[in-house]
C-alpha positions in Angstrom: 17.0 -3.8 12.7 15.9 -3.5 9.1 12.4 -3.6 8.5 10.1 -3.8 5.4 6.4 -1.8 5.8 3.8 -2.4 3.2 0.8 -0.6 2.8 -0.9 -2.9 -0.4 -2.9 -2.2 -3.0 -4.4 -3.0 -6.8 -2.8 -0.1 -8.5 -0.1 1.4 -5.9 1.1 -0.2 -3.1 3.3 1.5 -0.7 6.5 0.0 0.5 9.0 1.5 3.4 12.5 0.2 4.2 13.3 1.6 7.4 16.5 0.9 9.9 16.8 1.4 13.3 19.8 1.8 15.0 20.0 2.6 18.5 17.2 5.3 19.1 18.1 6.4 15.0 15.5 5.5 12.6 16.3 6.2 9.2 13.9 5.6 6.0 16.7 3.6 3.5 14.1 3.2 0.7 10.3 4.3 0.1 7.8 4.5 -2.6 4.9 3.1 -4.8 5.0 -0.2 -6.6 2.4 1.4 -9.7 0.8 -0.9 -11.8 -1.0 0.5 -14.6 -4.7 0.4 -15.5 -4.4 -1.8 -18.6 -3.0 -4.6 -16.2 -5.2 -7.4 -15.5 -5.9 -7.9 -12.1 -3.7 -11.2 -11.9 -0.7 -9.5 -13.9 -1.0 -6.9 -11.5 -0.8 -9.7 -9.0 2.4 -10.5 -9.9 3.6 -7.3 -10.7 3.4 -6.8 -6.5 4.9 -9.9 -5.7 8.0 -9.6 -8.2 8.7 -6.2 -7.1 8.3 -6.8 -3.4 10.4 -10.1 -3.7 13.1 -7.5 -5.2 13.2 -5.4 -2.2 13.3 -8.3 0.0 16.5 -9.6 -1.6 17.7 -6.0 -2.2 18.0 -4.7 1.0 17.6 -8.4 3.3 14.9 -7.3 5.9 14.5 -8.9 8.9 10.6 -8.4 9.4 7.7 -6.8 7.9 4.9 -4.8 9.3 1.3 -4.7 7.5 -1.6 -2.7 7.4 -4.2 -4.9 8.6 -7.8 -5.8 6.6 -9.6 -2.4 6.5 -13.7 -3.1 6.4 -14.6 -2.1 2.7 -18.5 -1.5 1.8 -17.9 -2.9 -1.3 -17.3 -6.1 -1.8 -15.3 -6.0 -5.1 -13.0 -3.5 -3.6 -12.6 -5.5 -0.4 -11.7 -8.8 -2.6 -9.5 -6.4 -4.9 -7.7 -5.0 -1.3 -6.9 -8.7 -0.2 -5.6 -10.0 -3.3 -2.9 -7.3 -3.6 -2.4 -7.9 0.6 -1.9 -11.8 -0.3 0.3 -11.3 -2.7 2.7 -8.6 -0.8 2.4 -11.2 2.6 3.7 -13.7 0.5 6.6 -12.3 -0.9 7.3 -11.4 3.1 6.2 -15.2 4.3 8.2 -17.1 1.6 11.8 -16.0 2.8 10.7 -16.3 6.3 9.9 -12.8 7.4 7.4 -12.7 10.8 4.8 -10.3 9.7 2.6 -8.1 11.9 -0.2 -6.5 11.3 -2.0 -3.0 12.5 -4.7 -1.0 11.8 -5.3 2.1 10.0 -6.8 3.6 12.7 -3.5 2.6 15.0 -1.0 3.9 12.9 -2.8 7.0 12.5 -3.1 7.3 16.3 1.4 6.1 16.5 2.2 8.7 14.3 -0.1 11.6 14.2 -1.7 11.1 17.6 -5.5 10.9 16.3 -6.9 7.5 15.2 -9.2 9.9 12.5 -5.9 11.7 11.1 -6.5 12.7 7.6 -3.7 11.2 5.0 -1.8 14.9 4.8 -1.6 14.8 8.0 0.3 11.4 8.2 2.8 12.4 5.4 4.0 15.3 7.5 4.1 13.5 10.7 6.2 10.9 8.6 8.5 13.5 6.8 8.7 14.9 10.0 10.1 12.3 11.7 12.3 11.2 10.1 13.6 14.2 8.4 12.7 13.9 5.0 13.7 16.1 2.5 10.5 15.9 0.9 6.7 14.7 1.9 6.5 11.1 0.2 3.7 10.2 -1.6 0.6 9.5 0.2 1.2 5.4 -0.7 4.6 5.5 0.6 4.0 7.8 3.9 1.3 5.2 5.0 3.8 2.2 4.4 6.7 4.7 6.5 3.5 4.8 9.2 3.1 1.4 9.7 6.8 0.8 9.8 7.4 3.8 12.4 4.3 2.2 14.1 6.0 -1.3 14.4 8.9 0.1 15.8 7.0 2.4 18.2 5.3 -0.7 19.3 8.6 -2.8 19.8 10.0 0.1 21.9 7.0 0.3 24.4 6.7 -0.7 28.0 3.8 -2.5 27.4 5.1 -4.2 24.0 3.9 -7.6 25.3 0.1 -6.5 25.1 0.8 -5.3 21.2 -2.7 -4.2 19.5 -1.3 -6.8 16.6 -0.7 -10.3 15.4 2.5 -11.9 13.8 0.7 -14.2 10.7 
């Protein structure tokens, strides 16, 4: 299975191409989709769907895993946050991916084993895992998380009572 992870934002929005093979997971392509601060927010906008759209055709995923809508204090940054997470879903929905959907606070718990695990702690747990040369950037180990999440959730016993939706 070859899955796409996305972990959106404004200014850098982590992606994760991970396979799995068997038991083997193995982390084909990872890193930050940076859009620079000059951008408006509709170029930037683009700028996520475009690239995202590229790695779909790139490397032909067959689903995509999400970080879900965090709860954001402040309005603007909560409106900013789904923007950029409309744009990435899109670029998944339009070629027909099924997208799920988990929480910070359950990918934290999948990989690091504490739903309150600080972001260091996630990118070892990720480059741990999967034997990564070096700790990714804080962007990308979040969207590896949420992959390595997905797939922890489509190898458990109790997979049918998943803790996420498919939009």
């Amino acid at each position: 299975m070859l899955l796409l992870a996305l972990d959106p934002a404004l200014r850098n929005s982590g992606y994760a191409i991970l396979e799995k093979n068997g038991r083997v997971v193995r982390a084909v392509a990872y890193g930050v989709i940076r859009n620079r601060a000059e951008l408006s927010m509709p170029q930037c906008l683009v700028q996520i769907h475009q690239q995202i759209s590229d790695l779909i055709r790139l490397h032909q995923p067959e689903v995509c895993a999400v970080e879900s809508i965090i709860y954001a204090q402040n309005s603007r940054t909560a409106i900013t946050l789904g923007a950029a997470r409309g744009s990435a879903i899109l670029a998944a929905a339009q070629v027909g991916l099924t997208i799920h959907e988990y929480s910070p606070k359950r990918v934290k718990l999948a990989v690091v084993g504490r739903g309150g695990a600080q972001k260091s702690q996630v990118s070892f747990m990720v480059r741990a895992i999967l034997g990564l040369a070096e700790t990714p950037d804080a962007d990308a180990a979040d969207a590896l998380a949420i992959g390595l999440t997905h797939l922890q959730m489509q190898d458990s016993p109790l997979s049918s009572l998943r803790p996420f939706r498919a939009i």
